[in-house]
Structure formats: structure tokens, C-alpha cells
C-alpha positions as CSV (number, residue, x, y, z in Angstrom):
1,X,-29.2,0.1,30.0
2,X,-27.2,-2.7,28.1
3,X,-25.7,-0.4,25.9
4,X,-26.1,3.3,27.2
5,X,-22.7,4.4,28.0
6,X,-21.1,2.6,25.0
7,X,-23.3,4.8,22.7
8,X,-23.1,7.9,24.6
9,X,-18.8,7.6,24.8
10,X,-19.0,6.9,20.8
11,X,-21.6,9.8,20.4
12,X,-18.9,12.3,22.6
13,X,-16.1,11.3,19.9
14,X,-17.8,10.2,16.7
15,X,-16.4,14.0,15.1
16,X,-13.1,13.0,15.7
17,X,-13.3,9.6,14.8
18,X,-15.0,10.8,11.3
19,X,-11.7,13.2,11.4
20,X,-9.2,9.9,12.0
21,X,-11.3,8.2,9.6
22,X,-11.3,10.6,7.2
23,X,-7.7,11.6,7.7
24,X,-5.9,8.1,7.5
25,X,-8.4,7.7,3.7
26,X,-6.6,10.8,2.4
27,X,-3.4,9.5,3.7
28,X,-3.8,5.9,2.2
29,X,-4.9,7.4,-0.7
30,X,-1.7,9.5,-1.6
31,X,0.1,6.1,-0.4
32,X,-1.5,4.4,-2.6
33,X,-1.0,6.9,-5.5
34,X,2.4,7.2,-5.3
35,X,3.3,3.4,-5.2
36,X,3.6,3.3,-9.2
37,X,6.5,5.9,-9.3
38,X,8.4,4.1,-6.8
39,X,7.8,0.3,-7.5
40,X,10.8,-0.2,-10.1
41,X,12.9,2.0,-7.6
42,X,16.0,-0.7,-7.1
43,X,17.7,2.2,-5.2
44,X,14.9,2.2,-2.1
45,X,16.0,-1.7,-1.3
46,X,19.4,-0.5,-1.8
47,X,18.9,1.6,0.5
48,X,17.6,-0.5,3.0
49,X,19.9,-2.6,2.8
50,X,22.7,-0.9,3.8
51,X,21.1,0.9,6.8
52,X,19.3,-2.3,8.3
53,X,18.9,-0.8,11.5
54,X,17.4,2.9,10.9
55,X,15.3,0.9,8.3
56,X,13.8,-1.7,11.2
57,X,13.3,1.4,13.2
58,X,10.4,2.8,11.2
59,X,9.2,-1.3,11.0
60,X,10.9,-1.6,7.1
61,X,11.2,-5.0,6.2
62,X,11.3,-7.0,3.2
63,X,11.5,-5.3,-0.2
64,X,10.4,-1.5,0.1
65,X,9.2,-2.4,-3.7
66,X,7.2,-5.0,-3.3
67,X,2.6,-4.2,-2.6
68,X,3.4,-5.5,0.9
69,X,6.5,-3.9,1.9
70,X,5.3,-0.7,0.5
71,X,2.7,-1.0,2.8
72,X,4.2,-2.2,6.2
73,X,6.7,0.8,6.0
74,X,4.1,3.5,5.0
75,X,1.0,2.3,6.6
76,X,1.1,-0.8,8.7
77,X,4.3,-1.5,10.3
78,X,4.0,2.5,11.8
79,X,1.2,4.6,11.1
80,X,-2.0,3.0,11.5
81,X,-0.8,1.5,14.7
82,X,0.3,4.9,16.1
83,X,-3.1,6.2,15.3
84,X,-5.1,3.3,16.5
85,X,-3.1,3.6,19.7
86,X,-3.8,7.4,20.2
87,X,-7.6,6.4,19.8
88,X,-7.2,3.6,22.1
89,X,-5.0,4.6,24.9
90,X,-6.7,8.0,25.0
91,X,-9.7,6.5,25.3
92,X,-8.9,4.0,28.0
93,X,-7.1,6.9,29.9
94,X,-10.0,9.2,30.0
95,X,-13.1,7.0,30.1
96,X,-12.3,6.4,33.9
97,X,-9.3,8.0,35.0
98,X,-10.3,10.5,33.0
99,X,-14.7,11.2,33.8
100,X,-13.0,10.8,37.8
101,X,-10.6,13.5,37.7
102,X,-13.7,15.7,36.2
103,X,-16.5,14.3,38.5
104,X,-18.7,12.8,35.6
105,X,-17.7,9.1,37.1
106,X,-19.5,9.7,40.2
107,X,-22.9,10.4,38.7
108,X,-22.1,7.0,36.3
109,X,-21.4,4.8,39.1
110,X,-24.0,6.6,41.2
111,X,-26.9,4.9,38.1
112,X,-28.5,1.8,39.2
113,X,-25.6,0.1,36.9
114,X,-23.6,-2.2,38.6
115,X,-19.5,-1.1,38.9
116,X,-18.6,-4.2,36.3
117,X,-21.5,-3.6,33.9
118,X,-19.8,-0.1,33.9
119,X,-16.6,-1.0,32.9
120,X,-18.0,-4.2,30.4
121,X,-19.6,-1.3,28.6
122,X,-16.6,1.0,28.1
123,X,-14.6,-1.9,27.0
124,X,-17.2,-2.5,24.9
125,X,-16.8,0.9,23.5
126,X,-13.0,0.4,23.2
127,X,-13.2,-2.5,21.1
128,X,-15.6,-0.1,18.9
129,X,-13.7,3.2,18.8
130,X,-10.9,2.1,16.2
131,X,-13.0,0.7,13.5
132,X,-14.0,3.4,11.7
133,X,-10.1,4.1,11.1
134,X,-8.7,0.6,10.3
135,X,-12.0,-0.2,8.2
136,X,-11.8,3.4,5.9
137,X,-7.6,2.2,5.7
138,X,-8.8,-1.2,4.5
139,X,-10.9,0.2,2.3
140,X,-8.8,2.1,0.6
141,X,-5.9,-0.6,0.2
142,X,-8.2,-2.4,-1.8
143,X,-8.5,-0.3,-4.5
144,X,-5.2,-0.2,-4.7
145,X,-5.3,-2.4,-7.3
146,X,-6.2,0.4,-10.2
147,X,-2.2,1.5,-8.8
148,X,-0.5,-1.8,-9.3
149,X,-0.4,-2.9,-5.3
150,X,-2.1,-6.4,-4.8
151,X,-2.6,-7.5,-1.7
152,X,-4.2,-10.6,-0.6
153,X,-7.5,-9.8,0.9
154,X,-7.6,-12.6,3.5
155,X,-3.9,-11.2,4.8
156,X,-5.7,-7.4,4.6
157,X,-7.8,-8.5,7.0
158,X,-5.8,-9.9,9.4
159,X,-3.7,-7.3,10.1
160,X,-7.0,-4.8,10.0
161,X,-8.0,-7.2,13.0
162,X,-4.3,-7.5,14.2
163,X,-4.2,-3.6,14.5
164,X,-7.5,-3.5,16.2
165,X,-6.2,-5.8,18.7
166,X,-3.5,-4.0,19.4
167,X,-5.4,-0.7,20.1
168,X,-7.9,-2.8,22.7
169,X,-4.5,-4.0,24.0
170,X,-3.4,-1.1,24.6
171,X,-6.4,1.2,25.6
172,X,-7.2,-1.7,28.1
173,X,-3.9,-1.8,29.6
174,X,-4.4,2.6,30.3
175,X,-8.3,1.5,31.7
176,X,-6.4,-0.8,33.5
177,X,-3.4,2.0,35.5
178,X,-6.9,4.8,35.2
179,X,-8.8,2.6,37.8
180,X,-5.6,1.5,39.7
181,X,-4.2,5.4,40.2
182,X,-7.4,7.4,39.4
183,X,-5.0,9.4,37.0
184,X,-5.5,10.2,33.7
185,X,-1.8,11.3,33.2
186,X,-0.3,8.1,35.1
187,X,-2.7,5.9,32.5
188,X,-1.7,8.4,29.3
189,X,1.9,7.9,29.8
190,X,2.8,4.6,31.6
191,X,0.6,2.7,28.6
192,X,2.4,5.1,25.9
193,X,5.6,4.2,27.2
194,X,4.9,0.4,27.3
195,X,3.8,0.6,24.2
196,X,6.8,2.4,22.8
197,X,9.4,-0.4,24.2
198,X,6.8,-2.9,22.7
199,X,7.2,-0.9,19.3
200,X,11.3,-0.8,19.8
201,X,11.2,-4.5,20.6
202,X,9.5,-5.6,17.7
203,X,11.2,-3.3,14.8
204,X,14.7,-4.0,16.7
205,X,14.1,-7.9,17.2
206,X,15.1,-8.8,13.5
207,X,18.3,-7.0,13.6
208,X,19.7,-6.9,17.0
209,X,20.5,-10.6,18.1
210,X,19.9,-10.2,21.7
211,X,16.7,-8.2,21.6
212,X,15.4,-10.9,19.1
213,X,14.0,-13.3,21.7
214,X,11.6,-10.1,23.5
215,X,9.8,-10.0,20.6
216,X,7.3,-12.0,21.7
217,X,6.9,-10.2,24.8
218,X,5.6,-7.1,22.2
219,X,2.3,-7.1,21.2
220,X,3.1,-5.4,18.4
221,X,5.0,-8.8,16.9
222,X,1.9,-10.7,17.5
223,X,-0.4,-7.4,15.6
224,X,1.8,-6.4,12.8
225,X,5.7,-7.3,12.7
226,X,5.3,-10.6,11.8
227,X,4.9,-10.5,8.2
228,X,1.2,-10.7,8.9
229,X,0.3,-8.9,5.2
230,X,2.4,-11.5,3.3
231,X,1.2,-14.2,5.2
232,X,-1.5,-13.4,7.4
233,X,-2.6,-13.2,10.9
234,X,-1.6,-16.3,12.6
235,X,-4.6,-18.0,14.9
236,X,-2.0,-18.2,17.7
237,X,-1.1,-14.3,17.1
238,X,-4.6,-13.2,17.5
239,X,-5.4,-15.8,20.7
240,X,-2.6,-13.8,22.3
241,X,-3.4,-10.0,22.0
242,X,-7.2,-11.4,23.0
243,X,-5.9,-12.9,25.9
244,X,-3.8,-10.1,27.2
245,X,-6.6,-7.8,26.1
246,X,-9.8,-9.8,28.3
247,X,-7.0,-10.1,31.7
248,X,-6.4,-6.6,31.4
249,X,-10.3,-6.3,31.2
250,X,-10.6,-8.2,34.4
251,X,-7.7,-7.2,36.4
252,X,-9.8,-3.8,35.5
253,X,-12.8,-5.0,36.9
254,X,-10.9,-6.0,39.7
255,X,-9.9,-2.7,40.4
256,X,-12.5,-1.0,39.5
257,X,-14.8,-2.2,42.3
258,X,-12.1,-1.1,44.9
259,X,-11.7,2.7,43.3
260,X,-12.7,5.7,45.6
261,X,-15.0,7.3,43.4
262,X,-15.3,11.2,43.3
């Protein structure tokens, strides 16, 4: 029973994680594709460049031209996150909050399965559920190559693990508020909004002086806005989002074992 519940919440979802999976290919694909038209493009930095702000907004940094920029603000910097965070904070919202509200909890915790092997497994599963995703993007990126974009394969995969991170992050921090509140709703939104200000923080941070020094209060600095494709994913970077990741595991535990189960 080391491994039940992580395979049974990964059986439940594995249609739409072959859909996400699937999905973000077809959409790194046509990234990918289009990069030659738009490499000589002088007029996209131009651009840029004179709207700084709206630019940092969608996480545009660096030359738009350039293999890596092209990537941060069409893949990296926005959308992969905001997938790997819909598959991570749903999951962490609905895999207690979530199986309480419809009653499946109580037959879970009623197994002769200890309350912290419980929730050990469905982090387990958490740290699983965005792989599929970031692995097929990954994928992808490198054959990029036959279109002109070369990317350094060690930097590819640190922000592939940066992004995962973020997502356990994340989806921890909702498995965290679901087994404080017993709410699926209160987990789904108070985690989206933190997550949103930590978005803001880190796009905003390298234009507006006074939000600069929160950035590294964001995870998503430590994950992806901190030119982690041009020069990888620092050691410290990744020690952080583990760190907050495993106390929001146990401060889960915690709370967990004092949750009135329906």
C-alpha cells in the first residue's frame, strides 16, 4: 500500500494529462515553427523596448529575437507555468479539500493507511502529475534546432525542473489551505491568487524599482524569471522552491492529522 493512491489519482487524470501533454506539443510546435519568420524581426525588440512595462507583464525580457527570448515570452516566462500551475493547484485543491467535500476522503482515511502515509502519497502524486507536460514541451524545444532556435540543453533542463518546482510549489501550498479549511474553493483561489502576485512580482521586479527587491519573495523568480534558459537553473534557486515545497508538505501533515474528516 506504498504506492496505491498515487497510482489510482494519476489513473483518475492520466486522459487529461495526455490532453495537457498533447496540447502544450502542438503548441510548442507552432512556436517553434514560426521562430524563423520572426528571428531577423528588428521591429519586435523595438517594440519592446519602448513599452518595457506591458512587455515585463507577459515575462518579455531580453531580445524577443534571440532562441531564448523567443522562448521565455512564448513558452517559459508564461505559458507552461500557467499550465503546470492549473495541473498543480487543481490537484492539490481537490485531492483533499476536494475527495472531503464529496465523501471519498472518509473511506481513504478510514484504510488501514496511516493519515501522513496519506498525504506523503498525494504529494507523491503532485510531484508526478506535471511531467508529462514539461517533458513533451522539452521535447519539443529540442528539435528546435531543424528551425534555427539553439538552446543549451543543460539550461533546458533546468528550467523543465524549475517549472516543475513551481507547480509542487504551488499545488502544495492549495494541499496545504484544502486540509486547513476543508474547502476546495478556499484552496483553488487563495493559492491562484498567491500565485498571481508571485507572477506580478517577478515580471514587474525588473522594471519597477520598488517592487524589485519582492522578487525574491516570488517563486516564480527562483523557477523561471531569472534568466534561467540563458544561464541555467541556479543550485540556490532550486534549494529554495524545494524547501518551500517540503514545509508546505509538512505544515500539511500537520494539519492533516487535526482535519474532521467527512
Amino acid at each position: 500500500m506504498l504506492t496505491e493512491l498515487v497510482r489510482l489519482d494519476l489513473r483518475l487524470r492520466r486522459r487529461s494529462l495526455i490532453g495537457y501533454a498533447l496540447g502544450m506539443a502542438v503548441y510548442t510546435f507552432v512556436i517553434i515553427a514560426l521562430y524563423p519568420a520572426f528571428k531577423d524581426d528588428a521591429g519586435l525588440n523595438e517594440f519592446t523596448e519602448g513599452n518595457s512595462t506591458m512587455a515585463a507583464l507577459f515575462g518579455i525580457s531580453g531580445s524577443l529575437t534571440s532562441s531564448s527570448g523567443w522562448l521565455n515570452a512564448n513558452l517559459y516566462a508564461n505559458f507552461l507555468p500557467l499550465v503546470i500551475l492549473l495541473l498543480g493547484i487543481g490537484y492539490g485543491a481537490s485531492c483533499l479539500a476536494g475527495q472531503d467535500e464529496d465523501g471519498t476522503l472518509g473511506v481513504i482515511a478510514a484504510m488501514p493507511i496511516s493519515r501522513r502515509r496519506i498525504v506523503g502519497q498525494k504529494f507523491g502524486a503532485l510531484c508526478l502529475i506535471g511531467i508529462p507536460v514539461a517533458l513533451s514541451t522539452a521535447v519539443l524545444v529540442t528539435l528546435g534546432r531543424g528551425f534555427e532556435l539553439t538552446v543549451d540543453l543543460g539550461h533546458l533542463a533546468g528550467i523543465t525542473l524549475g517549472v516543475l518546482l513551481l507547480g509542487v510549489g504551488f499545488g502544495a501550498l492549495a494541499m496545504l489551505v484544502g486540509a486547513l479549511t476543508g474547502s476546495r474553493g478556499l484552496a483553488l483561489g487563495i493559492s491562484s491568487a498567491v500565485a498571481a502576485a508571485s507572477y506580478l512580482i517577478s515580471s514587474l521586479a525588473p522594471v519597477v524599482d520598488w517592487i524589485s527587491p519582492a522578487r525574491y519573495a516570488s517563486l516564480f523568480y527562483y523557477a523561471v524569471a531569472d534568466s534561467q534558459l540563458e544561464n541555467g537553473l541556479r543550485v540556490s534557486s532550486a534549494a529554495v522552491l524545494i524547501a518551500v515545497a517540503l514545509a508546505l508538505f509538512a505544515a500539511t501533515v500537520y494539519a492533516f492529522d487535526r482535519l474532521d474528516v467527512h
